[in-house]
C-alpha positions, 0 to 999 in steps of 0.5 A: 335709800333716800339719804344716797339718793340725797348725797347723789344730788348735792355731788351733781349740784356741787360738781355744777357749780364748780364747772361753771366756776371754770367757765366763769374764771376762764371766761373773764380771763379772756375777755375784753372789758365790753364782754366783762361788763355784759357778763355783769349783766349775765350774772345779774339775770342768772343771780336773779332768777336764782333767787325766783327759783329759791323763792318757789321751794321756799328755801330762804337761804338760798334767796338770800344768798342769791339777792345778795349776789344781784345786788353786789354785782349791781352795786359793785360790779356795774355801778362803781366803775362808773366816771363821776366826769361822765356827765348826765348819762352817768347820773342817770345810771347810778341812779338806776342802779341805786333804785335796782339795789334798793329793791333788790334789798325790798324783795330780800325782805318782803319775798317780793317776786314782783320787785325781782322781776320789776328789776331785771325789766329795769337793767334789761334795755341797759344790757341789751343797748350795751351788748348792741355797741360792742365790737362786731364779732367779726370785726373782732375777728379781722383785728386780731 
């Protein structure tokens, strides 16, 4: 009885996953670039606790997989685009971002909680600076 059970949850899981592939794919079609660079931020926090949740059932792989995508959206999502020409701001940024990979890659090898959570308290004031200087909603409204 366990086994259809079993198969049961990994349909729900697998059925999850692909609705929030839609959402996601039909989100980033339609958003502008500030809305793109907070949903970096999201997926940030979402990979993140991911990997705190994997850590708790003692499932490696899914940790592993999890601190990757952090650190890959950290890395190449939010770090690269930034403007060598962008001056102080922007060094202080890849330096940020350099130090969150850096121990997201420590928390991947140590199953380090801490450091996870050390990081997502380091981008949190970025990500909530970012989402103060977007566009008002209905200023946004009104353009259109």
């Amino acid at each position: 009885m366990s086994a259809p059970a079993a198969s049961s949850r990994h349909r729900s899981t697998a059925f999850a996953g692909a609705y929030r592939t839609v959402g996601v794919e039909t989100g980033v079609a339609g958003a502008t670039p500030h809305q793109l660079v907070t949903m970096l931020f999201d997926g940030f926090n979402d990979a993140v606790a991911q990997a705190r949740s994997a850590l708790a059932r003692g499932d490696i792989v899914a940790k592993c997989k999890a601190v990757t995508r952090a650190a890959r959206i950290v890395d190449e999502g939010l770090k690269a685009p930034l403007d060598a020409a962008g001056g102080v701001l922007t060094e202080n940024l890849r330096a940020l971002y350099a130090y969150v990979t850096m121990r997201l890659t420590q928390a991947n090898l140590n199953n380090d909680v801490e450091a996870l959570d050390e990081c997502v308290r380091l981008l949190e004031p970025v990500r909530s600076a970012w989402v103060a200087i977007g566009p008002a909603k209905g200023a946004t409204a009104e353009a259109a």
